[in-house]
Backbone as CSV, one residue per row, in Angstrom:
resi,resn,N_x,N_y,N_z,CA_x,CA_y,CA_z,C_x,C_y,C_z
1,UNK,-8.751,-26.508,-0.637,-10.152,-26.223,-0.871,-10.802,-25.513,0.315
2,UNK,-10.450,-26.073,1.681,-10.902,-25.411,2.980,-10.515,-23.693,2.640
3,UNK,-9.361,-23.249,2.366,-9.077,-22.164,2.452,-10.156,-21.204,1.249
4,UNK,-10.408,-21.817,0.224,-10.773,-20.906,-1.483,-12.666,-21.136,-0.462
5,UNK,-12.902,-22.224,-0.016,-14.304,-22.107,0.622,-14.446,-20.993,1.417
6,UNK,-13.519,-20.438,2.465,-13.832,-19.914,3.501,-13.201,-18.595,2.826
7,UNK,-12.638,-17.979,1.749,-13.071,-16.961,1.178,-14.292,-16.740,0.438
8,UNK,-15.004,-17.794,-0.148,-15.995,-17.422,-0.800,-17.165,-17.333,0.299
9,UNK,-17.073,-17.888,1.675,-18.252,-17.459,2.447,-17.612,-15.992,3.265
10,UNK,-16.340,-15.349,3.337,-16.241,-14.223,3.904,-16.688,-13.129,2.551
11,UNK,-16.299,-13.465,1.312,-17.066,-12.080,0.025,-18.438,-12.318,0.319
12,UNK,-19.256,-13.158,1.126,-20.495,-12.739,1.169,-21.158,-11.905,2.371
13,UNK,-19.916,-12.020,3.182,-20.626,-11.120,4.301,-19.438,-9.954,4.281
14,UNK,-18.496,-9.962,3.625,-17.642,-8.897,3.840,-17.630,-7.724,2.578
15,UNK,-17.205,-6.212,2.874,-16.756,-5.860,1.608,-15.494,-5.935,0.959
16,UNK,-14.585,-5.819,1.547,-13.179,-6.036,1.851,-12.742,-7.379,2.777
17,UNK,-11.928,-7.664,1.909,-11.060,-9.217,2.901,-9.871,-8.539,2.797
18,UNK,-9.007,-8.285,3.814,-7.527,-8.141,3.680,-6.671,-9.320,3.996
19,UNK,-5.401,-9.629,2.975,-4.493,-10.715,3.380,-3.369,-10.523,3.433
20,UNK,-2.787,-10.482,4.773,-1.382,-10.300,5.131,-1.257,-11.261,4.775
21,UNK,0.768,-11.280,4.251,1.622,-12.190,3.899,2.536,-11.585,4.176
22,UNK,3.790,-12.680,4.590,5.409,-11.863,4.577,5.645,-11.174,3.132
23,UNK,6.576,-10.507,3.064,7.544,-10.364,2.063,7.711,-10.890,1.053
24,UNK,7.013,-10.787,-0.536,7.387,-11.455,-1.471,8.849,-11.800,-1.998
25,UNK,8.688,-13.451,-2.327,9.896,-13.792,-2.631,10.834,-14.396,-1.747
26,UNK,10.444,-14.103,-0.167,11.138,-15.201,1.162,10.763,-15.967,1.160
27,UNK,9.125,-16.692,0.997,8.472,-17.932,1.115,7.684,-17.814,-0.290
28,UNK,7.189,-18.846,-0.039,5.354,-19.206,-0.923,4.281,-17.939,-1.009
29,UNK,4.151,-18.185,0.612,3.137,-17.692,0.723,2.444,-16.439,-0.001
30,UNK,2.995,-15.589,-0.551,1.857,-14.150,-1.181,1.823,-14.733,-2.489
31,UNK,2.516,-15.454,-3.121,2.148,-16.109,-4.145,1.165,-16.714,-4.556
32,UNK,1.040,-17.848,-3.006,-0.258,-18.712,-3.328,-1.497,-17.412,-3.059
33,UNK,-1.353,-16.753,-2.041,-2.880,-15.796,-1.807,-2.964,-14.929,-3.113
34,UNK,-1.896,-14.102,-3.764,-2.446,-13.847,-4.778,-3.102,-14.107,-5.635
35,UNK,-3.270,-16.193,-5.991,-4.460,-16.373,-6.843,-5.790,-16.063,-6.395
36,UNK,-5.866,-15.643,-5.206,-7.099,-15.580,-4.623,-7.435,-13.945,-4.207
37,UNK,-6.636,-12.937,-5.120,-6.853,-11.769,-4.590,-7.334,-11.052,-5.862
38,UNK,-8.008,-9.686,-5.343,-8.432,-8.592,-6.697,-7.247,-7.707,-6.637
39,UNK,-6.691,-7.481,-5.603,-5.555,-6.173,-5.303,-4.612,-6.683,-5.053
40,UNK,-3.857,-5.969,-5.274,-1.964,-6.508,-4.591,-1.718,-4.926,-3.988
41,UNK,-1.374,-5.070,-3.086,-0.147,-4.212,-2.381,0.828,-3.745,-1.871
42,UNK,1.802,-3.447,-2.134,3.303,-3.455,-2.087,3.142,-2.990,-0.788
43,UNK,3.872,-2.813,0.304,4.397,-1.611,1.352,5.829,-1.622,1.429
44,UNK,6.084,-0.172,1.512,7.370,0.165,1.544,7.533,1.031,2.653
45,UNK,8.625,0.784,3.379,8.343,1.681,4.538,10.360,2.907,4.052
46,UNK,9.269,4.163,4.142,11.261,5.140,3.778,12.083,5.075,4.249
47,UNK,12.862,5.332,3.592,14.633,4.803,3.762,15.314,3.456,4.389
48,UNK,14.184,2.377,4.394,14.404,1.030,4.578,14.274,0.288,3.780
49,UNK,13.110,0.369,2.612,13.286,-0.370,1.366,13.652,0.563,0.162
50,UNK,14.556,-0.431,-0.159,15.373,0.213,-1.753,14.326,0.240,-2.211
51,UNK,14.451,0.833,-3.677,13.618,1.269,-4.602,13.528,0.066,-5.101
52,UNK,14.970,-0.678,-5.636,15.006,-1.840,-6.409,13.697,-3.178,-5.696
53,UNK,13.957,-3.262,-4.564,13.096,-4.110,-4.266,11.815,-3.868,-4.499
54,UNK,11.083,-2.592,-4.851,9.653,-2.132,-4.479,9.694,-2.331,-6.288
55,UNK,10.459,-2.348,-7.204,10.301,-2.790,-8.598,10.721,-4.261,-8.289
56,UNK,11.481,-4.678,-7.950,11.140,-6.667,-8.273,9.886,-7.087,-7.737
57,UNK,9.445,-6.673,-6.708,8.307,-6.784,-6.260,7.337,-6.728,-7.051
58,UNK,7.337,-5.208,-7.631,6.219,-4.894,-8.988,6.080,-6.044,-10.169
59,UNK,7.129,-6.366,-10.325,7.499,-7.128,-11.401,7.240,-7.978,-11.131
60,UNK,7.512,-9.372,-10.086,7.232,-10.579,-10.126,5.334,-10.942,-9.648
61,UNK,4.912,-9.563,-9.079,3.536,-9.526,-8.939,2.657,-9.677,-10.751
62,UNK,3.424,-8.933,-11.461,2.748,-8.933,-12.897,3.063,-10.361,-13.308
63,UNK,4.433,-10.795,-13.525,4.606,-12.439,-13.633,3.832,-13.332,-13.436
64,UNK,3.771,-13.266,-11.800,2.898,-14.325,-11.491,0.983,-14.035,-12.206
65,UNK,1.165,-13.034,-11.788,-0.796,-12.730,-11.751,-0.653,-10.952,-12.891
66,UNK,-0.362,-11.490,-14.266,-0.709,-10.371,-15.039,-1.872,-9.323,-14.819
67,UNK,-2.883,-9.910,-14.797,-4.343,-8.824,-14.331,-4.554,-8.514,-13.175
68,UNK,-3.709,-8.748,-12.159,-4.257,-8.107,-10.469,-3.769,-6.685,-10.732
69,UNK,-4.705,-5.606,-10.162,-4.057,-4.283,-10.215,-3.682,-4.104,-8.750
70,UNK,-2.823,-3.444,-9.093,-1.251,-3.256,-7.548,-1.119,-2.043,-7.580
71,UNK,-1.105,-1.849,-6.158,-0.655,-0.366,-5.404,0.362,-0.593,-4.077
72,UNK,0.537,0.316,-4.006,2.010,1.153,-3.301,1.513,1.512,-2.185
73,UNK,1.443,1.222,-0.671,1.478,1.783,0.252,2.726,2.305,0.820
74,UNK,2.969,3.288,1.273,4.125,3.765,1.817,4.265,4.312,3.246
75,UNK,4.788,4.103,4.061,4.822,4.385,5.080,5.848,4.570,5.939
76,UNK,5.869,5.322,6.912,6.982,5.984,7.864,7.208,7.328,7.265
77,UNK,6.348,8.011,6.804,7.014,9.430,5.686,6.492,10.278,6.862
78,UNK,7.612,11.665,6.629,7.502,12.871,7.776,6.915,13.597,7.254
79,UNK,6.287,14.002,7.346,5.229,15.700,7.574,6.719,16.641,7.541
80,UNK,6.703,17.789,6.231,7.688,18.642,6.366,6.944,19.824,6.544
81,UNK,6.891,20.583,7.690,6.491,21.627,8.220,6.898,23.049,7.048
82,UNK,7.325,22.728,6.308,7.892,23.741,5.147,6.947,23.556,3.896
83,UNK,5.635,22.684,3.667,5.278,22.302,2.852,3.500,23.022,2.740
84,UNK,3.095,23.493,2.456,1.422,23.653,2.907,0.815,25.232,2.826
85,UNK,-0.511,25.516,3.507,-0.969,26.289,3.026,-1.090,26.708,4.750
86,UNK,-1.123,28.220,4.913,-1.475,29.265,6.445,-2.012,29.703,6.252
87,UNK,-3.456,29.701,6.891,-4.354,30.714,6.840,-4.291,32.062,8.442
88,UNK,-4.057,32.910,7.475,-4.316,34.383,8.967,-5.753,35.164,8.977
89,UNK,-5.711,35.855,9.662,-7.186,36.946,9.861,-6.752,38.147,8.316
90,UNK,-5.411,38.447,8.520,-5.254,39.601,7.457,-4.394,39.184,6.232
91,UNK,-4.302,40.013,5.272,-3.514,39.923,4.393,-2.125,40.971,4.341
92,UNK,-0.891,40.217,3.853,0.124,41.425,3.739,1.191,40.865,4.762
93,UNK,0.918,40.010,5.775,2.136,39.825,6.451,1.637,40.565,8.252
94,UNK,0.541,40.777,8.076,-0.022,41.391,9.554,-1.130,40.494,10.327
95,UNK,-1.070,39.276,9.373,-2.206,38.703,10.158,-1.757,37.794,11.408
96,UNK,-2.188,36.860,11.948,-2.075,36.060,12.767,-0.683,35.426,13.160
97,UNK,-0.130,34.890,11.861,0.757,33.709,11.735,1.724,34.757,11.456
98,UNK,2.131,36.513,11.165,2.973,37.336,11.206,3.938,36.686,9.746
99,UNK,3.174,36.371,8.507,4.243,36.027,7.139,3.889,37.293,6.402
């Protein structure tokens, strides 16, 4: 009860509450905070979490708590310098950046 109290006096002064938890599925814990959340959020950091895990994850989040809507943070991703838009002074391949 201490804990569900002292969220309902932080939604009155806060707009956002964020709640870290380990890793769903090692302990309890994001389980129990999910009854007490509007959002779920996965994080996946690239080429360290399988895909498979970032779907059991998805999945046992709907299980437990059907109506929380869940998103995907992702993180550690590279900037590919091959990707985007150059702006030069001219057009044709004479401007600035010489394309």
């Amino acid at each position: 009860m201490l804990f569900r109290s002292l969220l309902t006096t932080l939604r009155d002064r806060y707009d956002f509450i964020l709640l870290d938890s380990p890793p769903l599925g090692l302990v309890t814990d994001p389980a129990l905070l999910m009854t007490h959340s509007d959002l779920g959020l996965i994080v996946a950091r690239v080429g360290m979490t399988p895909r498979g895990s970032i779907t059991q994850a998805a999945d046992a989040v709907k299980r437990l708590s059907p109506d929380m809507q869940l998103g995907l943070v992702v993180n550690a991703v590279k900037s590919s310098r091959g990707y985007g838009y150059k702006y030069g002074y001219k057009y044709g391949g004479y401007g600035k950046y010489g394309y």
